[in-house]
C-alpha positions in Angstrom: 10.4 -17.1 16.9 10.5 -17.2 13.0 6.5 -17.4 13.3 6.6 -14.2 15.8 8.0 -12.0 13.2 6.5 -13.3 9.8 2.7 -13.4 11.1 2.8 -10.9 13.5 0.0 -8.9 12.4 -2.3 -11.4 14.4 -0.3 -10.4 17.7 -3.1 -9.0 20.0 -1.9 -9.9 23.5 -2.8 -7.4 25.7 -0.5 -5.8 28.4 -2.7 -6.8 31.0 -2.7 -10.3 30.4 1.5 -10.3 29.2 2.2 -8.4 33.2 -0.4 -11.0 34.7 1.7 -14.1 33.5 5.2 -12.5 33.7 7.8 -13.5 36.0 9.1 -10.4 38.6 12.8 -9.6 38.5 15.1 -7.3 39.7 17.3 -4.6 37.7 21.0 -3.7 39.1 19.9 -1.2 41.9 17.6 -3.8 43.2 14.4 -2.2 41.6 11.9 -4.8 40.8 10.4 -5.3 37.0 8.3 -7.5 34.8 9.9 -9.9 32.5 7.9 -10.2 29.4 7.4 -13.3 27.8 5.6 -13.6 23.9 4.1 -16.0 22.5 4.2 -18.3 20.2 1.6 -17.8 17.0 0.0 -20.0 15.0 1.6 -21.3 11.8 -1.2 -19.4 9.4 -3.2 -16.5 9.5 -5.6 -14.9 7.6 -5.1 -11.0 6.8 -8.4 -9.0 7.5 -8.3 -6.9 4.0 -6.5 -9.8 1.8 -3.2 -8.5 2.1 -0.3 -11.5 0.7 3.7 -12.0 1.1 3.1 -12.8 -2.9 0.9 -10.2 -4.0 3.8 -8.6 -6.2 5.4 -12.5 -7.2 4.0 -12.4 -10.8 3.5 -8.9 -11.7 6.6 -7.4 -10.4 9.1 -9.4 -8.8 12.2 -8.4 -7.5 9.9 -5.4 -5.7 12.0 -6.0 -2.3 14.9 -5.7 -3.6 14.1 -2.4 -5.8 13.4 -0.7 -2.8 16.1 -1.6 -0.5 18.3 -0.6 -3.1 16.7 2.9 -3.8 16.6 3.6 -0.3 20.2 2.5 0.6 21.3 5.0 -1.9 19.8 7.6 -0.3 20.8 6.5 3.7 24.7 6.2 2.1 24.3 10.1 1.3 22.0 10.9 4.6 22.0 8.4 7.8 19.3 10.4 9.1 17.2 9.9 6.4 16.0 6.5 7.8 14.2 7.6 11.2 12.2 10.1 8.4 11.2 7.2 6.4 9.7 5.0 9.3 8.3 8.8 10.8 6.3 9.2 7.7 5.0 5.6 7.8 3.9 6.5 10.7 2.2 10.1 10.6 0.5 7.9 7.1 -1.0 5.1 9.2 -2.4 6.8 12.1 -4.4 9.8 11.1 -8.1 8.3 10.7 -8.7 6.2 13.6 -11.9 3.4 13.0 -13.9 5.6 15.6 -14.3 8.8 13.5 -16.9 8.9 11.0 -15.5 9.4 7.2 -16.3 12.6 5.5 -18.7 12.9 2.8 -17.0 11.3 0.0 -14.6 9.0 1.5 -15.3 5.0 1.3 -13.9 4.2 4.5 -11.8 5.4 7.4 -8.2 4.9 5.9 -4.9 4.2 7.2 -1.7 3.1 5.5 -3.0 4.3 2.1 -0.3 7.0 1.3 -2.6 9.8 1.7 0.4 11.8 3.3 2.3 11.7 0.4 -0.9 13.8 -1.6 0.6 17.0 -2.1 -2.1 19.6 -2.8 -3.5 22.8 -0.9 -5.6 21.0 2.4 -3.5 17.7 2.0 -2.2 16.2 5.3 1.4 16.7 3.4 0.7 20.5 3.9 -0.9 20.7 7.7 1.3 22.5 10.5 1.8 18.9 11.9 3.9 18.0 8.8 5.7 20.3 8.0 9.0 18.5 9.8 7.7 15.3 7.4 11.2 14.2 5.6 11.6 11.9 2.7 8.9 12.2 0.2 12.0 12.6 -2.2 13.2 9.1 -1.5 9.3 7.8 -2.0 9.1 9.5 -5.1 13.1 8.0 -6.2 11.8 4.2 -5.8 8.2 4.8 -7.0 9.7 6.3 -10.5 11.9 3.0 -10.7 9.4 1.0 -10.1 7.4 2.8 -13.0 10.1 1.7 -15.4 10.4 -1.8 -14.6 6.4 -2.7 -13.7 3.7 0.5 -14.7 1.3 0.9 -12.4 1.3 -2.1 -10.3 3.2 -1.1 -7.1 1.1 1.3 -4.8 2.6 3.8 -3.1 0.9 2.6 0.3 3.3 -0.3 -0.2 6.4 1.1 -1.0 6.1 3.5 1.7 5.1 0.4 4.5 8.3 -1.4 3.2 10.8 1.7 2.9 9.9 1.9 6.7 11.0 -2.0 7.0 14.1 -1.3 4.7 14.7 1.9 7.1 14.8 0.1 10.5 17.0 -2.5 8.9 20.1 -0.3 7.7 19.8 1.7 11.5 20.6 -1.9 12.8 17.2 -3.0 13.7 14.8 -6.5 12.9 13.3 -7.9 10.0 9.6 -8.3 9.0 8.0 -9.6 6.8 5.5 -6.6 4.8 2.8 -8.2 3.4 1.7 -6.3 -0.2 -1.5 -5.5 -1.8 -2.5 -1.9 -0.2 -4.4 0.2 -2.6 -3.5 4.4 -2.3 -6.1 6.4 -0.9 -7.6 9.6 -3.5 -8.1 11.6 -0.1 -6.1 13.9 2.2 -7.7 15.9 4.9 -5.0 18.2 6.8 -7.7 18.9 9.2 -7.2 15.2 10.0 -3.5 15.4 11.0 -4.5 16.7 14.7 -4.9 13.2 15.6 -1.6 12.2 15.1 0.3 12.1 18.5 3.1 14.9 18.7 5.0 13.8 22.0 2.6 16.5 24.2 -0.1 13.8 24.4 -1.0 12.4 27.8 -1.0 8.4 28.4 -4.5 8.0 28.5 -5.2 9.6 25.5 -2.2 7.5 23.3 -3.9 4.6 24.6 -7.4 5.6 23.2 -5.5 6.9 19.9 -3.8 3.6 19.5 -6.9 1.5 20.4 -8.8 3.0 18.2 -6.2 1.6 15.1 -6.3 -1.8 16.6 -3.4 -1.1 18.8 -2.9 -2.0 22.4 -0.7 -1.1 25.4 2.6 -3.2 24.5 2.0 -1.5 20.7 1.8 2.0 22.4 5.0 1.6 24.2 7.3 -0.4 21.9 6.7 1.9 18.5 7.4 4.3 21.0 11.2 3.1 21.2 11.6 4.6 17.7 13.2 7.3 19.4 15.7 5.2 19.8 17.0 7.2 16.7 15.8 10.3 15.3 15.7 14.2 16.3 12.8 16.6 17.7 13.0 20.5 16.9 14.2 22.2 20.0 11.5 24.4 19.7 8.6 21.5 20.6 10.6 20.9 23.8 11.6 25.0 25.4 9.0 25.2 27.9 10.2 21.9 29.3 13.8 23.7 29.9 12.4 26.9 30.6 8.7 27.4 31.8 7.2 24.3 32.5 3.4 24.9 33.4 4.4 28.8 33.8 6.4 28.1 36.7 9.5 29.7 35.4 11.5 26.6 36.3 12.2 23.4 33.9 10.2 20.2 34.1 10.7 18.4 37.6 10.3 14.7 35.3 13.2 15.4 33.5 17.0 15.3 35.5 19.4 18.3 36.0 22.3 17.2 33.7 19.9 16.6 30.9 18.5 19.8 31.0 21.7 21.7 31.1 22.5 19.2 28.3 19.6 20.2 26.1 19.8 23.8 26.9 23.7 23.6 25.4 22.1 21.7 22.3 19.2 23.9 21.9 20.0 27.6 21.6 17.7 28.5 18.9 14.3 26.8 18.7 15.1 26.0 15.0 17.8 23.7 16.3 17.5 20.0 16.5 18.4 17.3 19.0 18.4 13.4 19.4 15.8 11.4 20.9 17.7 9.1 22.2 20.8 11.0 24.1 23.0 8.4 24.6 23.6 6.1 21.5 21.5 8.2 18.8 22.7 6.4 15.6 22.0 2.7 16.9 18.9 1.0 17.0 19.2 -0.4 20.3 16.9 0.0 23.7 18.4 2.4 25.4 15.4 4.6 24.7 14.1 2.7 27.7 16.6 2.7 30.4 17.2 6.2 29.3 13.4 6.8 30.8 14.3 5.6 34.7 17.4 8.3 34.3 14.4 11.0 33.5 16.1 11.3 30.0 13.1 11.2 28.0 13.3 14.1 25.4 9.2 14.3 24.8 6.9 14.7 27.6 4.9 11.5 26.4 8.8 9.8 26.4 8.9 10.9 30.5 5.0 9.6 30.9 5.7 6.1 29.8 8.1 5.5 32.9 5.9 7.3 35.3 2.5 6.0 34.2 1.9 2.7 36.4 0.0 1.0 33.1 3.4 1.3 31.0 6.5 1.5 33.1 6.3 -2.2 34.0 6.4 -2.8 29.7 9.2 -0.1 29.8 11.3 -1.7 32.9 10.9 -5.4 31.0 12.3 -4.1 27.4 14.8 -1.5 29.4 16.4 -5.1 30.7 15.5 -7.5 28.3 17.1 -5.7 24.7 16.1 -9.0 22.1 12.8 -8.7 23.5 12.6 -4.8 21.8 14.1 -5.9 18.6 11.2 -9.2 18.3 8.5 -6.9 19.2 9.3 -4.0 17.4 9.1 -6.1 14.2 5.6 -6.8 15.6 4.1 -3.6 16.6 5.5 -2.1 13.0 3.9 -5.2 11.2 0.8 -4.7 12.7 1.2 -0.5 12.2 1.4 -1.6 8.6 -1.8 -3.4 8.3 -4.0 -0.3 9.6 -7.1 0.1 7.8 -5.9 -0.5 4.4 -7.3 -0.5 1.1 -7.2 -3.4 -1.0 -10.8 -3.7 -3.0 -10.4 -2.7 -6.7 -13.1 -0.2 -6.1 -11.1 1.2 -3.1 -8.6 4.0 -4.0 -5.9 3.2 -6.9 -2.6 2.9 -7.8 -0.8 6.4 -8.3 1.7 6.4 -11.0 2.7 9.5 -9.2 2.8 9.5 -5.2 2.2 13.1 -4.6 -0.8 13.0 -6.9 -3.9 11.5 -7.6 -4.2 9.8 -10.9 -7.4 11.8 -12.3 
């Protein structure tokens, strides 16, 4: 299990083949679902873009530990701080997928490079899609004290891959191992921020999105469970309660009690509510048997369960809550590892995160 977590990067198993091989089982009302098993890995892998456990051993050790620190400050002062953190991981990993060509002047399609920290007119830090983006405060805190003790040798691509590790931990969720040596991007293109999925997205189009970054089906549906903890703005989710499809009438996926629920919560649009309705401050899985109860807050929560190419994954981590916590370590290892920069002639290392170093 050890080996699971520490090299899961290599984990490529594909839903198709995990349902295939799975044993059927039944939940409490007698509903049948797939029991997913992993696998074991091998004992040594080799990362595609050089990427070590070591990389910072020598040149600035005691890097974990800075930023767990930093960012434990900051969750003491603001619990809600943490689902931010692992957000803006995210929105920084999956905004250049391999199929799209780079523009002029870019190297390479990037990933987890910290472009979204960039903070300039036409940065992805300024697009309409991020501007609910929280906790480039608590990048810049750990960056500057890492400054101090090691100058310009910890990227901001890594501290911001490991503040989303350090994140899921204090919530209550797994351990993974981040492997360093990412290099930060010199480009951010707002334009580019329209591919990031917003919780409108339709299955078949997540799965292409998350293909495209080397992600498969169990990927998709497991980061996914990050709702287990976080908020959406009431206002991304009104027609849903109100005028679903113009019909006048709420969204027939979603149950009566929730709504009236959510339209208690939500009176203004500016208002926020919890992702996860039932046990919003714990990293658990009841994201997932939240789903069969038509509790999901995001229309692309509801489509998991109603999509027959997820809701078997859903049913199998709805009943089987270690099997979340192993494979979310997974699925964020291998979120971290997205088309990163490591050559010396790729990107740099900002002294500042929200600026480029020329």
């Amino acid at each position: 299990m050890k080996a699971v977590v520490l090299l899961s990067v290599i984990f490529l198993i594909q839903a198709a083949a995990v349902v295939s091989s799975a044993d059927k089982e039944y939940d409490d009302d007698g509903e049948e679902y797939t029991s997913l098993e992993v696998p074991l890995l091998p004992e040594s892998s080799d990362f595609d873009d050089f990427l070590s456990y070591g990389f910072y051993r020598k040149s600035c050790p005691g890097v974990d530990r800075i930023i767990h620190q930093k960012l434990k400050q900051w969750y003491d002062e603001d619990n809600t701080i943490a689902a931010s953190i692992i957000r803006l991981h995210f929105h920084d990993c999956v905004v250049r997928p391999l199929t799209k060509p780079p523009p002029a002047g870019v190297v390479k399609p990037q990933g987890c490079d910290a472009s979204i920290l960039l903070d300039y007119e036409g940065s992805e830090r300024r697009a309409p899609a991020s501007k609910t983006l929280r906790g480039f405060e608590v990048i810049d805190d750990i960056k500057a004290e890492l400054e101090k003790k090691c100058p310009k040798t910890v990227s901001c691509a890594d501290i911001l891959t490991a503040a989303a590790r350090e994140a899921t931990i204090l919530v209550g969720g797994p351990y993974w191992t981040v492997p360093y040596g990412r290099r930060d991007g010199v480009d951010s293109i707002g334009s580019e921020t329209g591919l990031v999925p917003m919780g409108l997205e339709g299955i078949t189009d997540l799965i292409e999105r998350y293909q495209s970054l080397g992600l498969n089906l169990v990927d998709l549906v497991v980061l996914s469970g990050a709702h287990t903890i976080g908020r959406a703005s009431c206002g991304s989710i009104q027609s849903r309660l109100y005028n679903y499809s113009g019909t006048g009438k709420p969204d027939p996926s979603m149950s009566t009690s929730y709504v009236n629920f959510l339209r208690r919560k939500c009176r203004w649009a500016s208002d926020y509510v919890d992702l996860d309705a039932t046990t919003p401050n714990k990293f658990d899985n009841a994201y997932y048997t939240n789903l069969p109860k038509k509790m999901g807050l995001l229309p692309s929560d509801s489509a998991l369960y109603t999509d027959r190419r997820t809701a078997p994954i859903v049913k199998a981590l709805a009943y089987q809550p270690s099997l979340f916590r192993l494979q979310f370590a997974v699925s964020m290892a291998k979120l971290g590892n997205v088309q990163v920069l490591t050559d010396l002639f790729e990107g740099e290392i900002r002294t500042n995160c929200s600026c480029r170093n020329y």
